[in-house]
C-alpha positions as MATLAB code, in Angstrom:
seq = 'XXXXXXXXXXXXXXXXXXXXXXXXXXXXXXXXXXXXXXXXXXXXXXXXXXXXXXXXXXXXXXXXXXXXXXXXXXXXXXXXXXXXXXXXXXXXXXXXXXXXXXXXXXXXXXXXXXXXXXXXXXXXXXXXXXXXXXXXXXXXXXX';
ca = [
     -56.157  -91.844   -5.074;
     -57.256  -90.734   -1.818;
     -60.341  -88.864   -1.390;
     -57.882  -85.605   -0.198;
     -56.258  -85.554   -3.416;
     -59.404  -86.327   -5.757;
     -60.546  -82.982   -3.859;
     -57.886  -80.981   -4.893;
     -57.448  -82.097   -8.112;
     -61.089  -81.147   -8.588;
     -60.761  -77.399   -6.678;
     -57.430  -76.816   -9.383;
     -60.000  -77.943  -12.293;
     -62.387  -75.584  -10.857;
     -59.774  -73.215   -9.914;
     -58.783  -73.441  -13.426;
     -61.936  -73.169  -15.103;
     -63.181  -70.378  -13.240;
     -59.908  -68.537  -14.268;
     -60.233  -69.260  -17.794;
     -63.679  -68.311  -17.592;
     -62.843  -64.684  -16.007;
     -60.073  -64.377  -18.645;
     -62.377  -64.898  -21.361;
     -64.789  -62.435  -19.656;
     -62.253  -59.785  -19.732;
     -61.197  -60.524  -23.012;
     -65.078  -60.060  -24.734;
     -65.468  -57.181  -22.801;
     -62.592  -55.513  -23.807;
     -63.552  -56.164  -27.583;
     -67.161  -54.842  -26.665;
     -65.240  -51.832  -25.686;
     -63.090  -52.109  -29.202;
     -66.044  -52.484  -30.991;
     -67.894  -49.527  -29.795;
     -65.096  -47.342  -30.252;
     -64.830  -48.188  -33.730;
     -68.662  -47.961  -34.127;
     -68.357  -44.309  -32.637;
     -65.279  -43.636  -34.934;
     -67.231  -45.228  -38.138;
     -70.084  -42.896  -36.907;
     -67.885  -39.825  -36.770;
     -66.358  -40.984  -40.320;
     -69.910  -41.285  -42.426;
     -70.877  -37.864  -40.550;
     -67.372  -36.245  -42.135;
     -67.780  -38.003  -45.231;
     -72.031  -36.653  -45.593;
     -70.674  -32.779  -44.550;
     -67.729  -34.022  -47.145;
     -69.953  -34.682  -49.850;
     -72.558  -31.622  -49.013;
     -69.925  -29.061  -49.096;
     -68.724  -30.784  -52.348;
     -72.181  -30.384  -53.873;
     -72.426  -26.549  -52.911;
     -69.379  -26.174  -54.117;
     -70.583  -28.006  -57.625;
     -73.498  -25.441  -57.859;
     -71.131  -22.670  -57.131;
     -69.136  -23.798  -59.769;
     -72.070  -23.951  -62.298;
     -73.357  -20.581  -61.341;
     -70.400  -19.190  -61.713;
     -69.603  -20.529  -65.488;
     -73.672  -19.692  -66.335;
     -72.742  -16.063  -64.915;
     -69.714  -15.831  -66.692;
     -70.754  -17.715  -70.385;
     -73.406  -14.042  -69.757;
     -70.624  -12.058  -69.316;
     -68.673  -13.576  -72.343;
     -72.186  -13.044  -74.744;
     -72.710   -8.892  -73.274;
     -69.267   -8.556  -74.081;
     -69.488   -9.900  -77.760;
     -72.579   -7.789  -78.061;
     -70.720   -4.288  -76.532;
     -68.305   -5.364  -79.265;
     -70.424   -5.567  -82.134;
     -72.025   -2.527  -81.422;
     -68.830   -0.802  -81.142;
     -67.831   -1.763  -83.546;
     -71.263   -0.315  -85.824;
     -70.852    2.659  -84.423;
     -67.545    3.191  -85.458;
     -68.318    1.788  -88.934;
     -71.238    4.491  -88.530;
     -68.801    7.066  -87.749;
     -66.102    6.252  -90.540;
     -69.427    6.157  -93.136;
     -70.256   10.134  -91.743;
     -67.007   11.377  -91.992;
     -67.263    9.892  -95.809;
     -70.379   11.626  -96.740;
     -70.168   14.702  -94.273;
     -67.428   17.103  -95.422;
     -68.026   19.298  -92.270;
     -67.555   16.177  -89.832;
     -64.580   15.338  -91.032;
     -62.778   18.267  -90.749;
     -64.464   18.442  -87.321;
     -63.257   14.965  -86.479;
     -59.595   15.987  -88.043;
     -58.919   18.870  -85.625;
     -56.716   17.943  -82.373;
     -58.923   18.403  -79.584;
     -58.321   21.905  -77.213;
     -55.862   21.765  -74.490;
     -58.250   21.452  -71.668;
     -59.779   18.451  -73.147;
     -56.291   16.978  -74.010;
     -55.060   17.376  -70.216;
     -58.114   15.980  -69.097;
     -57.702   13.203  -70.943;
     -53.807   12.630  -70.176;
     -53.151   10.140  -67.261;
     -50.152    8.347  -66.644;
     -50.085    4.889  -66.183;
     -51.744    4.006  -62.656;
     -51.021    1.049  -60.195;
     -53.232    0.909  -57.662;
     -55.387    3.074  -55.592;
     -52.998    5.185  -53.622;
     -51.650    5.923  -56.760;
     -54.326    7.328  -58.488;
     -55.098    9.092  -55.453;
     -51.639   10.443  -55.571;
     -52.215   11.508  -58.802;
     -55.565   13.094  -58.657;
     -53.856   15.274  -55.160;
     -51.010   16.245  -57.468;
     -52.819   17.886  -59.748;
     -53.554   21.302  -60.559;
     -57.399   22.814  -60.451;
     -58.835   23.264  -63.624;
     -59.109   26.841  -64.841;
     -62.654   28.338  -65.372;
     -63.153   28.835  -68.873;
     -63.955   32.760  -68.691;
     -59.975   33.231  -67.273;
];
């Protein structure tokens, strides 16, 4: 092998090694560039996931708030029962022992209270307003 030849043999090795080195160059800094892309998209996903699992815990305390407020509501509206309920036990037990009441509490109650308390049966605001337009003034009681 002539000197000529070794020499090119040896700048194609080179040749050759330098381009595999560049290749692999390009190739670990194109996964740098993958792997900080899906370091910034992991990022972005635990950042969605914490707002994810804050807005799921407001939401829990909503929740319990709202069944604490409404188990209240539930227990003032047994108690507005019961009491109705006594005081129209109390009433029935008057009209027993009060002779007077209950031909007080038999009579049909005077026209102007009856037409005040007539209403039809009302759907919605406009409605009602319609209804509270079409009606007549109420008489003073001395006409």
């Amino acid at each position: 092998m002539s000197t000529l030849r070794q020499a090119l043999y040896g700048f194609a090795l080179l040749a050759s090694i330098a381009l595999l080195v560049w290749g692999q160059s390009q190739r670990i800094e194109v996964a740098e560039q993958k792997t900080g892309r899906a370091q910034d998209a992991a990022e972005t996903a635990l950042a969605r996931a914490t707002r994810s699992e804050e807005t799921a815990a407001r939401l829990q305390t909503s929740l319990q708030e709202e069944r604490t407020a409404q188990a209240a509501l539930r227990s003032q509206q047994d108690q507005l029962r019961q009491g109705l309920a006594a005081r129209q036990r109390k009433i029935e037990d008057l009209k027993r022992e009060n002779a007077e009441l209950r031909l007080w509490a038999d009579q049909p109650l005077p026209d102007a209270a009856r037409r005040m308390r007539e209403r039809p049966a009302i759907t919605g605001a406009a409605a009602y307003r319609d209804w509270l337009s079409g009606r007549s003034a109420l008489h003073p009681v001395g006409d």
